[in-house]
Structure formats: C-alpha cells, structure tokens
C-alpha positions in Angstrom: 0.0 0.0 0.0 1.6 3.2 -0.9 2.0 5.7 1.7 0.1 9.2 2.1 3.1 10.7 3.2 4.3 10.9 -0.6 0.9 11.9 -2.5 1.0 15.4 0.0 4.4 17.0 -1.4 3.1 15.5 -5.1 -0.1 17.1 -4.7 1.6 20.5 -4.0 3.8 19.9 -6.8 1.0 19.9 -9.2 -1.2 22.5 -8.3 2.3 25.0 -8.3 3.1 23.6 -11.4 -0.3 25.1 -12.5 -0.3 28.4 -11.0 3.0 29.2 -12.2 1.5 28.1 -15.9 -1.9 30.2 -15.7 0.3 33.2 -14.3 2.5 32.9 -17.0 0.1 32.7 -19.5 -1.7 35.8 -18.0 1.4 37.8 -18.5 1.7 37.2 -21.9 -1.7 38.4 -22.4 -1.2 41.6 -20.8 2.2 42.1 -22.3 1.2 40.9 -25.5 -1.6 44.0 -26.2 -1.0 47.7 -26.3 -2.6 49.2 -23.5 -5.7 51.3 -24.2 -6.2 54.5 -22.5 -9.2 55.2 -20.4 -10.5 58.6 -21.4 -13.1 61.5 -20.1 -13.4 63.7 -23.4 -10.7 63.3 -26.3 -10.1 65.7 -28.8 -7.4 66.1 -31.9 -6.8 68.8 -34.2 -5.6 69.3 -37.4 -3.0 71.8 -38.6 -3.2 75.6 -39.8 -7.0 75.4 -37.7 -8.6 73.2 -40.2 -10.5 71.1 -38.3 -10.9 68.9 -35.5 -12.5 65.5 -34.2 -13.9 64.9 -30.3 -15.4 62.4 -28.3 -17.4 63.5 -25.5 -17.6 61.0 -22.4 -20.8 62.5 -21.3 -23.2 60.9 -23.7 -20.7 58.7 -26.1 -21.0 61.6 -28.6 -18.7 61.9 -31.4 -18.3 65.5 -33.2 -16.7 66.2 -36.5 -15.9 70.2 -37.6 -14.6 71.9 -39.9 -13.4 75.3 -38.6 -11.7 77.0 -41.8 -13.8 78.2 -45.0 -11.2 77.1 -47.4 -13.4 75.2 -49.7 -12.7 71.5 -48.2 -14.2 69.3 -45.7 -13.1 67.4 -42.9 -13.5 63.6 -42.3 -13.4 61.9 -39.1 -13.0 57.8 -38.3 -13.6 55.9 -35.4 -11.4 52.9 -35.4 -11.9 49.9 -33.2 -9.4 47.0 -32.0 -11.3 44.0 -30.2 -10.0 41.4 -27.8 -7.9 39.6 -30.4 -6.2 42.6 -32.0 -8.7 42.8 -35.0 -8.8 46.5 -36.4 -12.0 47.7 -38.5 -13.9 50.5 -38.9 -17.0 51.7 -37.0 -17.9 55.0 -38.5 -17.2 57.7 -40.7 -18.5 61.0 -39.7 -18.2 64.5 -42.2 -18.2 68.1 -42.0 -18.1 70.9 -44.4 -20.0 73.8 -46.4 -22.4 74.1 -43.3 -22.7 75.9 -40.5 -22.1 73.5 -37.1 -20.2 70.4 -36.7 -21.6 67.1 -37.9 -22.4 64.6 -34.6 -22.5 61.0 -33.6 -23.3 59.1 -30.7 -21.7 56.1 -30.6 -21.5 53.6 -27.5 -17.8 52.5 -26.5 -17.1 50.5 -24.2 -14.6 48.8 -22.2 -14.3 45.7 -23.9 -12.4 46.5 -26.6 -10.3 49.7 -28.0 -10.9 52.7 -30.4 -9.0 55.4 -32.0 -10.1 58.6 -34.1 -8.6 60.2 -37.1 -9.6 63.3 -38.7 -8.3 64.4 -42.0 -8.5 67.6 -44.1 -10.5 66.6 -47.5 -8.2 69.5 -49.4 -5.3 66.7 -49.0 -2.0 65.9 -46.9 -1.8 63.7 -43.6 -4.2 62.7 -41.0 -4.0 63.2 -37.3 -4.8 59.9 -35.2 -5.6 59.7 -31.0 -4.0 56.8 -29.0 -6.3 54.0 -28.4 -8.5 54.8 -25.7 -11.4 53.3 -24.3 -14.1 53.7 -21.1 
C-alpha cells in the first residue's frame, strides 16, 4: 500500500506547477496587447485650424468640424481593436460647407479599444488619438 506521506508533497507539486503556468500565460496576455487608455473627453486637431474630431464621455457623442472656409471638408474615423487585435472600422463621420459640426453618438465600451482620425478633404496627412477606451 503506498504511503500518504508521498501523495501530499506531489499534490503540491502539481497545483504549483499550475499556478505558475496560468500566471504565466496571464502575463503574456497583458504584455502581448497595447494598453488602451481610459478617457473622459478626447479631442485632436488638425494643422493651420482646419479642423478637428472629439469624443465627449458625457453621452458617447462623437463630433466632427470643420473650422476654416477654405473650400474643403473634414472627415473623421472611429477605429476599433477588439480582444484579439482585430482592427476595422466603425464610423465615418463628415463636415463641411455648413454651419455646425456634424455629430454622432456612438456607444464604446470597455471591452475593446478605439482610436479617431480626422483628415482635411483638401489633401495631406491625418492626425490619429491613442487607443483609448471607457
């Protein structure tokens, strides 16, 4: 019969054996996905006053303007990054030629991560936030 003596220190062998795997594999998670930044109100601009995209927390609101008469538009994106690292698009969202900015709401969550662009129609770059979410 074997003894009970032995089956104790096995026992504990086993379940650290586990913890250190589930801890490690943990980690990697953590490590392996850019950190998303929790946000109140979020705004970017673009150059020479052109224009600008914001998300207000209050409400999940999204606001697109264009702040210079100079015959062009301005676009704004939401971008979203689930779980896995998949990145699509959610919305696109335009202003231009009219007086106010154009609005969204849009519902984000905590779940997975976004990030807006806004770009000038007229041409030249885009300016992106971080990834932020709730």
């Amino acid at each position: 019969m074997p003894s009970r003596e032995n089956e104790e220190p096995v026992i504990k062998s086993k379940l650290t054996r586990m913890a250190m795997v589930g801890a490690a594999a943990a980690a990697m998670v953590v490590t392996s996905t850019a950190p998303a930044m929790a946000v109140s109100d979020k705004t970017i601009s673009l150059p020479n006053g052109r224009g600008y995209m914001k998300f207000v927390d209050d409400g999940d609101v999204f606001r697109v303007c264009d702040t210079k008469a100079d015959g062009h538009g301005v676009t704004g994106t939401l971008w979203v990054r689930n779980a896995s690292g998949l990145v699509s698009k959610v919305f696109d969202l335009g202003d231009g030629g009219d007086a106010g900015c154009g609005k969204k709401p849009y519902n984000i969550g905590q779940l997975a991560s976004y990030k807006m662009e806004v770009c000038w129609n007229g041409g030249g770059g885009c300016k992106f936030s971080e990834w932020f979410n709730e």
